[in-house]
C-alpha positions as CSV (number, residue, x, y, z in Angstrom):
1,X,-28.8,21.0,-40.7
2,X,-28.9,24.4,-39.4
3,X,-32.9,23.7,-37.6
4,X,-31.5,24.1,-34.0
5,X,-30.0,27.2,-34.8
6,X,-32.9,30.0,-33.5
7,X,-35.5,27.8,-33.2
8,X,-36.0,25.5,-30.0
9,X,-39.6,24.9,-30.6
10,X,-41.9,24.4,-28.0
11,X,-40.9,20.8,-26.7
12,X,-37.7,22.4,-26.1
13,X,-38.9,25.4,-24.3
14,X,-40.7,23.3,-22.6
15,X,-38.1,21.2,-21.3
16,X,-36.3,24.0,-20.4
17,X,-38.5,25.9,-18.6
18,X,-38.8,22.4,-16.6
19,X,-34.8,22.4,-15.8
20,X,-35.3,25.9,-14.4
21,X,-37.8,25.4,-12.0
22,X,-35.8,22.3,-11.1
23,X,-32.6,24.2,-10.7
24,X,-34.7,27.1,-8.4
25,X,-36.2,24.8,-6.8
26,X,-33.0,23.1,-5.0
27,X,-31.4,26.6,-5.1
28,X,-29.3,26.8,-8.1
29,X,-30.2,30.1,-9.9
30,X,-28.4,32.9,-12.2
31,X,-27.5,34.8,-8.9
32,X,-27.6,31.6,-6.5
33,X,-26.0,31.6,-2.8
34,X,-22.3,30.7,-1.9
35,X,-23.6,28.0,0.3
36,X,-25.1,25.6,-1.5
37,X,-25.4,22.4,0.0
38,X,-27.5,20.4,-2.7
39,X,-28.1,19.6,-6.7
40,X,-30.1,18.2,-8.8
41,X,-28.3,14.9,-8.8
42,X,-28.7,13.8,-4.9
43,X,-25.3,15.0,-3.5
44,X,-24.5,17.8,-1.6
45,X,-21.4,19.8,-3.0
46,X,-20.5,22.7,-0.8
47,X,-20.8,25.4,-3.5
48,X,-23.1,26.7,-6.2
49,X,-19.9,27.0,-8.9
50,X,-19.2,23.0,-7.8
51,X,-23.0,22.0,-8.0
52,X,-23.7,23.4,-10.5
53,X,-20.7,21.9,-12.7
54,X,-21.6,18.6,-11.6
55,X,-25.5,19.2,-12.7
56,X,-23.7,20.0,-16.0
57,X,-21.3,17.3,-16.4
58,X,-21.4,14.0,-13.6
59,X,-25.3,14.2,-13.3
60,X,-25.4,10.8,-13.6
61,X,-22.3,9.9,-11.8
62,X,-23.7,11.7,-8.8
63,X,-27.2,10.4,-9.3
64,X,-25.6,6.3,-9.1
65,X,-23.8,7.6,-6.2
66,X,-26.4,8.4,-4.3
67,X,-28.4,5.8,-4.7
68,X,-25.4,3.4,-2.9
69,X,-25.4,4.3,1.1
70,X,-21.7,3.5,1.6
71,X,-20.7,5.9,-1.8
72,X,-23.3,8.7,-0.4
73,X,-21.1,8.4,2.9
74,X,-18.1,9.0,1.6
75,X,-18.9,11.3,-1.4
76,X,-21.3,13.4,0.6
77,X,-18.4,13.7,3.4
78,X,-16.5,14.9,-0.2
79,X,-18.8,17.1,-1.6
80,X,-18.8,19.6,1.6
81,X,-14.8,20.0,1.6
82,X,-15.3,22.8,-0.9
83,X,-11.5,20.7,-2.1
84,X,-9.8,21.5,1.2
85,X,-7.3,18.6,1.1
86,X,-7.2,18.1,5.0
87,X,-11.0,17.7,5.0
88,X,-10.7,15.2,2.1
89,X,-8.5,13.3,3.9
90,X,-10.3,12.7,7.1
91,X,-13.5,12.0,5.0
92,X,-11.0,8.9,3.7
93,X,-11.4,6.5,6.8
94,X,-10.2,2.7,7.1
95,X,-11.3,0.6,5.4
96,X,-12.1,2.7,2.4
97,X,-14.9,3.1,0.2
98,X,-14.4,1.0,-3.0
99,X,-18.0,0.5,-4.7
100,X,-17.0,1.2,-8.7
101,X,-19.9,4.1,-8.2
102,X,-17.3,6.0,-6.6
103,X,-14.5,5.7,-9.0
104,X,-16.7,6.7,-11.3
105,X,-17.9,9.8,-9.8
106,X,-14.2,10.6,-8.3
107,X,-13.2,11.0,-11.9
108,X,-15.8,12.3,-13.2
109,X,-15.0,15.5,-10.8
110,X,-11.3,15.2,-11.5
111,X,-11.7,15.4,-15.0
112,X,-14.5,18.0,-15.9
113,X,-14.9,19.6,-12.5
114,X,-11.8,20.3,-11.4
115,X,-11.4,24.2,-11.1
116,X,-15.1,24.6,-10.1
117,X,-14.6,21.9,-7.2
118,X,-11.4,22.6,-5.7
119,X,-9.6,19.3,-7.6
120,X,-6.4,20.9,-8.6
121,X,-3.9,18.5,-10.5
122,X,-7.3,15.5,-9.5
123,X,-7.0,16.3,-5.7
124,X,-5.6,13.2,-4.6
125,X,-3.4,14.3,-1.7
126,X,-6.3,12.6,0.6
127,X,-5.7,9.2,-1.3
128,X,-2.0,9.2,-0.1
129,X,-1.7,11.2,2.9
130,X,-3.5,11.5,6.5
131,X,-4.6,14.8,7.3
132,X,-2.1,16.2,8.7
133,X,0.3,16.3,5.7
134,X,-2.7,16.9,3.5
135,X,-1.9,20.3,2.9
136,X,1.6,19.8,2.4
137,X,1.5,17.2,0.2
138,X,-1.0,18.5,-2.4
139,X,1.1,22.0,-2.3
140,X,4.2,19.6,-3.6
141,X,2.4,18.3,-6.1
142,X,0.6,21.4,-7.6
143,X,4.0,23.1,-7.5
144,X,5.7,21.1,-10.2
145,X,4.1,20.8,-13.3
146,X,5.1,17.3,-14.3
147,X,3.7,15.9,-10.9
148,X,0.8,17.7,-11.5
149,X,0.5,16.3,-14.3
150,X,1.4,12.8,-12.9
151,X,-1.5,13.2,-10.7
152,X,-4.4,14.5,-13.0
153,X,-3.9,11.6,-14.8
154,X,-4.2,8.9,-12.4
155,X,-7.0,10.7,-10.3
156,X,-9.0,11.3,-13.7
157,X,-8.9,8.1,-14.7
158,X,-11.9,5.5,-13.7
159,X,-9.6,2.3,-13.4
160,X,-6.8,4.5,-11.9
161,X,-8.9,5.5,-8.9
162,X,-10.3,2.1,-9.0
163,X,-6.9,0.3,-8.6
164,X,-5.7,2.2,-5.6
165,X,-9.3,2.3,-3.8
166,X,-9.2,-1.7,-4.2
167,X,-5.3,-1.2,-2.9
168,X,-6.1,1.3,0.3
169,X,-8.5,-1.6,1.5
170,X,-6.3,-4.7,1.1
171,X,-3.9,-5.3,4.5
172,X,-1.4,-7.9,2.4
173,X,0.9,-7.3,-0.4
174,X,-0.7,-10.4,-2.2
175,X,-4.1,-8.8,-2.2
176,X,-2.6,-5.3,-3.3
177,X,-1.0,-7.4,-6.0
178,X,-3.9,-9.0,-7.2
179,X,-5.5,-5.4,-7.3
180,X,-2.2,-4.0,-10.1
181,X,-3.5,-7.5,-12.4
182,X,-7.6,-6.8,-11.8
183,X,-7.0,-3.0,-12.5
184,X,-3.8,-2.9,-14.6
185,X,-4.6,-0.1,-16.9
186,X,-4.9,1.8,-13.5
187,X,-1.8,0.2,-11.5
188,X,0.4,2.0,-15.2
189,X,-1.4,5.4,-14.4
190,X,-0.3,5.4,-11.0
191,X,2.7,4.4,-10.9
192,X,4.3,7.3,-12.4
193,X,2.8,9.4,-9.5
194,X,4.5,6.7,-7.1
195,X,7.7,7.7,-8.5
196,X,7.1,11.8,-7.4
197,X,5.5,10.3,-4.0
198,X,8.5,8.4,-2.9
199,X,10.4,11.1,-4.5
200,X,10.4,15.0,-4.5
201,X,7.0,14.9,-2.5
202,X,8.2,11.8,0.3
203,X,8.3,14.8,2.8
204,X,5.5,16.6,2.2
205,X,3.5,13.8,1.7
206,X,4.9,11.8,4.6
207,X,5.9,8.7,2.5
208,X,5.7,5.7,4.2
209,X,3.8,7.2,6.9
210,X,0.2,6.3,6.6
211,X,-1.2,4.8,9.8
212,X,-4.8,5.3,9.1
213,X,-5.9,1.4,9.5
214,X,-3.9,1.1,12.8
215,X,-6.7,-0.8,15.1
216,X,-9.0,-1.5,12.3
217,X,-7.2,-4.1,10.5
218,X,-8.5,-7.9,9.6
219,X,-6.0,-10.2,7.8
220,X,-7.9,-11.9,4.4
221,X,-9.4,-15.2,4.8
222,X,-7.4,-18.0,2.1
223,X,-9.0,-18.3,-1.1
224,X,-7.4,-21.1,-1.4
225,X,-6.0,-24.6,0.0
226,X,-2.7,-23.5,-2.1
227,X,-1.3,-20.6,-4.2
228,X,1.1,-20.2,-7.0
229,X,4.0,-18.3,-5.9
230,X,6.5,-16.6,-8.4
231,X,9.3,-14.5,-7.0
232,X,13.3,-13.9,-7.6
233,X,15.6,-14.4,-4.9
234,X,17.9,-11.2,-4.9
235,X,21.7,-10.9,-4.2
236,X,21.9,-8.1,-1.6
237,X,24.7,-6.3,-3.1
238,X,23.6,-6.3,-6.6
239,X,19.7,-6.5,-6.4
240,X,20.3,-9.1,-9.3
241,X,18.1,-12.4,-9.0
242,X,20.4,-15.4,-8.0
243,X,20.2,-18.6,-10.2
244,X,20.6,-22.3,-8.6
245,X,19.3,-21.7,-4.7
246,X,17.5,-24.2,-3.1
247,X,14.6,-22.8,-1.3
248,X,12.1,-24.7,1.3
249,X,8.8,-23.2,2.6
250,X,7.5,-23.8,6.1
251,X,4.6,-23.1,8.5
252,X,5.1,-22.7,12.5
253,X,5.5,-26.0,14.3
254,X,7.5,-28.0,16.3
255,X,9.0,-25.0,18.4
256,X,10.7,-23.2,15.6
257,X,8.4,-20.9,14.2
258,X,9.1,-22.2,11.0
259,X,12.6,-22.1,10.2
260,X,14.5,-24.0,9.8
261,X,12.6,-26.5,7.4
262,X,11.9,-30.0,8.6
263,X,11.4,-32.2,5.4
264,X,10.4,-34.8,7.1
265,X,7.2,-32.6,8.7
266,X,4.2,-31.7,7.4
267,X,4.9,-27.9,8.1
268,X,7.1,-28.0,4.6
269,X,4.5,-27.0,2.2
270,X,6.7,-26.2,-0.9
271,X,10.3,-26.7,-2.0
272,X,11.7,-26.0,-4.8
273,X,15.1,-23.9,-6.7
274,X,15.4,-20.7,-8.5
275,X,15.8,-21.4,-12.2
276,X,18.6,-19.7,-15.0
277,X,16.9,-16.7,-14.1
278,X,16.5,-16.4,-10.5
279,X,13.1,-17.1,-10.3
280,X,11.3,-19.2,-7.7
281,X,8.4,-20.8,-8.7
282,X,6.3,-23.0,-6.3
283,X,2.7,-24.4,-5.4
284,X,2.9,-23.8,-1.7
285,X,0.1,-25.5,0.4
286,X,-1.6,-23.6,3.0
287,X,-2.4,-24.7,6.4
288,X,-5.7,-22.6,7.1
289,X,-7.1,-22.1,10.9
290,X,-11.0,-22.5,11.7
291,X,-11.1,-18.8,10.9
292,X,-10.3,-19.7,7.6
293,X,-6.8,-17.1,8.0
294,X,-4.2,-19.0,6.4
295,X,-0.7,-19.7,8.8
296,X,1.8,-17.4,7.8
297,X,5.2,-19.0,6.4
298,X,9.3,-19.0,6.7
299,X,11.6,-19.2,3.8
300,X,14.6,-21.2,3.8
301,X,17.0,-20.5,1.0
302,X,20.6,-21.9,0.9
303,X,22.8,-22.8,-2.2
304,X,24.7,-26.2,-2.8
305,X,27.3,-24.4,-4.9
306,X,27.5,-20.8,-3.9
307,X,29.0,-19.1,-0.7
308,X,25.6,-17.6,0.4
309,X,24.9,-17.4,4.2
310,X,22.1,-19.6,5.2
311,X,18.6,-17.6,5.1
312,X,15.7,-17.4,7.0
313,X,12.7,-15.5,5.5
314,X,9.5,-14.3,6.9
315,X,7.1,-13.0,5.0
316,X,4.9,-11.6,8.3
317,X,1.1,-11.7,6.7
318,X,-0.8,-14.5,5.6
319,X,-1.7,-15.0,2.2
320,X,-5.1,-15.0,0.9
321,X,-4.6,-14.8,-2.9
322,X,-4.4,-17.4,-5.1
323,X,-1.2,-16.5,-7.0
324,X,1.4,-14.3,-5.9
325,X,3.8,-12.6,-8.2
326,X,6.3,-10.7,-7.2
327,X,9.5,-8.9,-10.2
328,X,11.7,-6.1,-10.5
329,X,8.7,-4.2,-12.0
330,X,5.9,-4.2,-9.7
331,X,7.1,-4.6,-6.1
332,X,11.0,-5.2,-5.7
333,X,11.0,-4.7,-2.4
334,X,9.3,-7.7,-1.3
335,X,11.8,-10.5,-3.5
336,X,13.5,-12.5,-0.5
337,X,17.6,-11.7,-0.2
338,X,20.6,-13.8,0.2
339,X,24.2,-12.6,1.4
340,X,27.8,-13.8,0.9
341,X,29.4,-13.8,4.0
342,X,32.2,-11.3,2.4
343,X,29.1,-8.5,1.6
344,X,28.0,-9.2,5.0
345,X,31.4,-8.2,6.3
346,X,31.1,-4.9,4.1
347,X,27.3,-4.3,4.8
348,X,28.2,-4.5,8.8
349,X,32.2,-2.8,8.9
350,X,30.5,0.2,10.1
351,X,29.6,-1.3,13.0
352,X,31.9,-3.5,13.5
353,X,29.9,-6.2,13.6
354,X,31.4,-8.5,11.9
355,X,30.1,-12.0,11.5
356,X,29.1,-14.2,14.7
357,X,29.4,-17.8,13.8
358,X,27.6,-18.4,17.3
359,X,25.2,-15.9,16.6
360,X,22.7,-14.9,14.1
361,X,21.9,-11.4,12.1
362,X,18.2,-10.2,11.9
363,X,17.3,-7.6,9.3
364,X,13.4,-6.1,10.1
365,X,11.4,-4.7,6.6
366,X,8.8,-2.3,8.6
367,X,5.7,-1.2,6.0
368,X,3.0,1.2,6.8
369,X,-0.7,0.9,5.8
370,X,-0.1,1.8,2.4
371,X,2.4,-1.1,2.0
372,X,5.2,1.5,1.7
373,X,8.4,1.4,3.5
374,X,8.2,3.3,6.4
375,X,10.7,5.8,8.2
376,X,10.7,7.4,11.7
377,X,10.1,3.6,13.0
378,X,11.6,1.9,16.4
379,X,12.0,-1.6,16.3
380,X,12.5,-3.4,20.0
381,X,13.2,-6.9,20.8
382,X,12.4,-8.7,23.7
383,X,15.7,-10.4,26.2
384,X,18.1,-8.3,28.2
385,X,20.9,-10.3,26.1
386,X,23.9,-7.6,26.8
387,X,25.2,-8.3,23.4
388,X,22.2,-7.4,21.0
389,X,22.0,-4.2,19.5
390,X,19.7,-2.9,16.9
391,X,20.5,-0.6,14.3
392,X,19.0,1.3,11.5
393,X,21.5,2.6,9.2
394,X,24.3,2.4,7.3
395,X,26.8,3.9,8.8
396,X,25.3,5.8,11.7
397,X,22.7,4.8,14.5
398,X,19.8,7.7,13.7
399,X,17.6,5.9,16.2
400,X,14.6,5.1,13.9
401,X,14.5,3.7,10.5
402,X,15.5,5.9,7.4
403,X,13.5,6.1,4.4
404,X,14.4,2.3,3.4
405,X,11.7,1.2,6.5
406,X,14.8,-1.3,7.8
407,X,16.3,-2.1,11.2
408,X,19.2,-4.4,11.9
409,X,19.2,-6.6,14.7
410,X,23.3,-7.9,15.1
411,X,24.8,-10.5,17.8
412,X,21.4,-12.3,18.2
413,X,21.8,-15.5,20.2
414,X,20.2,-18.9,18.9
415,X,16.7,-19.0,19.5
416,X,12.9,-16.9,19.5
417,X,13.4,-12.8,19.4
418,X,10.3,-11.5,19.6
419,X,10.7,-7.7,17.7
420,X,8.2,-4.4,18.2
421,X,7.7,-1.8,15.7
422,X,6.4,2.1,17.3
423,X,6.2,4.6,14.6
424,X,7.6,7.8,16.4
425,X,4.4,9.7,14.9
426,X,1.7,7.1,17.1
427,X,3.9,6.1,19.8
428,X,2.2,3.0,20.2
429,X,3.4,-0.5,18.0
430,X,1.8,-1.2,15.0
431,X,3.2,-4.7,14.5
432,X,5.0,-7.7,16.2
433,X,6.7,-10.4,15.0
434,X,8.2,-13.2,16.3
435,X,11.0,-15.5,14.7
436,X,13.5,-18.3,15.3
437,X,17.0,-17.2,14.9
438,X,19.8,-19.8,14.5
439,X,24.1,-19.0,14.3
440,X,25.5,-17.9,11.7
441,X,22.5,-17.4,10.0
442,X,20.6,-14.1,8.2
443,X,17.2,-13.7,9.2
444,X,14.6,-11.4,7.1
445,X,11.3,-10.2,8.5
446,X,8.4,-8.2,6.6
447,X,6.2,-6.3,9.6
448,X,3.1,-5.2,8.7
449,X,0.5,-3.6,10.6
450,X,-1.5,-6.2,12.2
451,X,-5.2,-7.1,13.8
């Protein structure tokens, strides 16, 4: 047992010797340059301490890597940041890279070269932030040492970086969705990051602020000729889900964008109630173009037995995914509302803008690229209607949307409002959306950056 100990023998003195001509060779010595731009393992990494702990320790990460043109790209573009968040960042372009060869080697660095890289606390900022918060953001998280923590072990992790890699390139909820079941171990890692992202770190890391696929986004062609959908259907008020609604799904057609339902028309394609529990479960048929981009689709929800205002729903992307899932646990803000006329009155008092029964309400979700609620948003309609004035807050007009991403369009007459939404930072719109407004009635609209 102890035959190792003082004794290579030759083979190993051989192979040694072999590894140091190798290493002088590419330029990693005992007193190498600060400027090393290459390894052994087919990468350039910026410094001799980075190289040479990824000679040591993600040779064969690195070597993969390289052999993959899209991951050499990216993690080459990596590799010379010397860890400099703002240069990480930009190296992140839209669409991402998301070949499994650069999880792998992204936390492979994280994990076992992080001081000799420049990876403090996994150096994510550049997975969450554009470059100009870059900086910022990854200051926030290395200055609190839970969200440090928080971070190390998502951006460490193989499936973590996986799971929000295969997220930064999906343009729908459903398809970010579908990432959180395919790379669940990773969706758990990150989400307690998510909590200090939307949190302490929202300014730093300008939460719901991430533009980087404006102009370069393609909505998903349908999997499918029909998905499984599986949502609750929330009281506004109480956020709890709402038992015994009847709820009818419809496509664009017949000059009413959808709503309200016709179910006498072929643009229903699903109907069905919320169960004991709140939950809506449906097949829905989709109605796919010859670019094989499925329609998108309005919700109809009204109750038989309960005073809920009638309730148009857009959902504003169209779904690609076979089965959509939506809870309380893994993406609340996209279960479809329903109002009582009397939390209408409180929701709108300080306004006062009460209830129109000749007019209708529209409510405007705005998301950035990340699929995150976004703040410091204008929303605009179309019409010179005297009477329609759009809001953003509760209790005070602060000319943009707050951190909640909403806008509130009150005295809306019957009929097609077109709305805009211009992110103060870009000054140009990112999405539009039309709907089909009818009295008396609350309409819901999810904008997403679009094509």
């Amino acid at each position: 047992m102890w035959r190792g100990v003082g004794g290579i023998g030759l083979a190993g003195l051989a192979i040694a010797t072999a590894v140091l001509a190798c290493r002088q060779l590419v330029g990693i010595t005992d007193n190498p340059p600060t400027d090393l731009t290459s390894t052994l393992c087919g990468l350039p990494y910026g410094t001799n301490a980075c190289a040479s702990c990824v000679s040591a320790s993600c040779c064969a990460e690195s070597s993969a890597c390289a052999q993959d043109p899209v991951c050499t790209a990216y993690e080459g573009c990596l590799g010379q940041c010397n860890g400099d968040p703002k240069c990480r960042s930009e190296c992140t372009s839209y669409p991402v890279t998301t070949a499994s060869d650069v999880s792998a080697l992204s936390a492979c660095l994280a994990s076992k070269c992080e001081s000799a890289c420049g990876l403090t606390c996994g150096g994510i900022a550049n997975l969450v932030t554009e470059p100009p918060s870059a900086a910022s953001c990854q200051s926030c998280i290395e200055a609190t040492p839970s969200i440090c923590a928080d971070a190390r072990a998502w951006g460490t992790s193989v499936e973590g970086d996986a799971y929000w890699r295969c997220a930064l390139a999906c343009p729908t909820p459903d398809c970010r969705l579908t990432c959180a079941t395919d790379h669940d171990a990773g969706a758990a890692l990150f989400s307690p990051f998510l909590g200090d992202f939307a949190g302490l770190c929202a300014g730093p890391c300008a939460y719901g602020g991430y533009w980087a696929c404006v102009g370069h986004v393609n909505w998903p062609a349908a999997k499918s000729t029909t998905y499984t959908l599986s949502t609750p259907v929330v009281d506004y008020s109480t956020g709890k889900a709402v038992p015994g609604l009847d709820v009818s799904m419809c496509t664009g057609g017949g000059g009413n964008l959808g709503c309200p339902c016709d179910p006498s028309s072929p643009t229903l394609v699903g109907h069905g109630q919320t169960d004991d529990a709140g939950i809506l479960t449906l097949q829905v048929q989709q109605v796919i173009g010859a670019n094989r981009i499925a329609a998108t689709v309005c919700m109809e929800v009204t109750s038989p037995t309960l005073s809920t205002m009638p309730d148009f729903e857009y959902t504003g992307y169209p779904v690609s995914e076979q089965s959509v899932v939506i809870s309380a646990a893994n993406a609340p803000s996209l279960a479809p509302e329903v109002i009582t006329p009397a939390e209408f009155a409180i929701a709108t008092a300080p306004y006062q803008a009460m209830p129109d029964t000749a007019r209708g309400f529209v409510g405007a979700f705005v998301f950035d690229c990340l699929g995150f609620p976004a703040p410091e948003v204008t929303v605009t309609t179309d019409g010179t209607d005297p009477l329609v004035s759009v809001k953003y807050s509760l209790g005070g007009d602060a000319g943009a949307t707050g951190s909640g991403g909403r806008a509130f369009v009150y005295h809306v007459p019957p009929g097609f409002l077109t709305l805009t939404a211009t992110p103060l930072t870009l000054r140009k719109p990112v999405a539009v959306s039309s709907v089909n407004v009818a009295a008396g009635t609350v309409t819901g609209v999810e904008m997403y950056p679009y094509p």
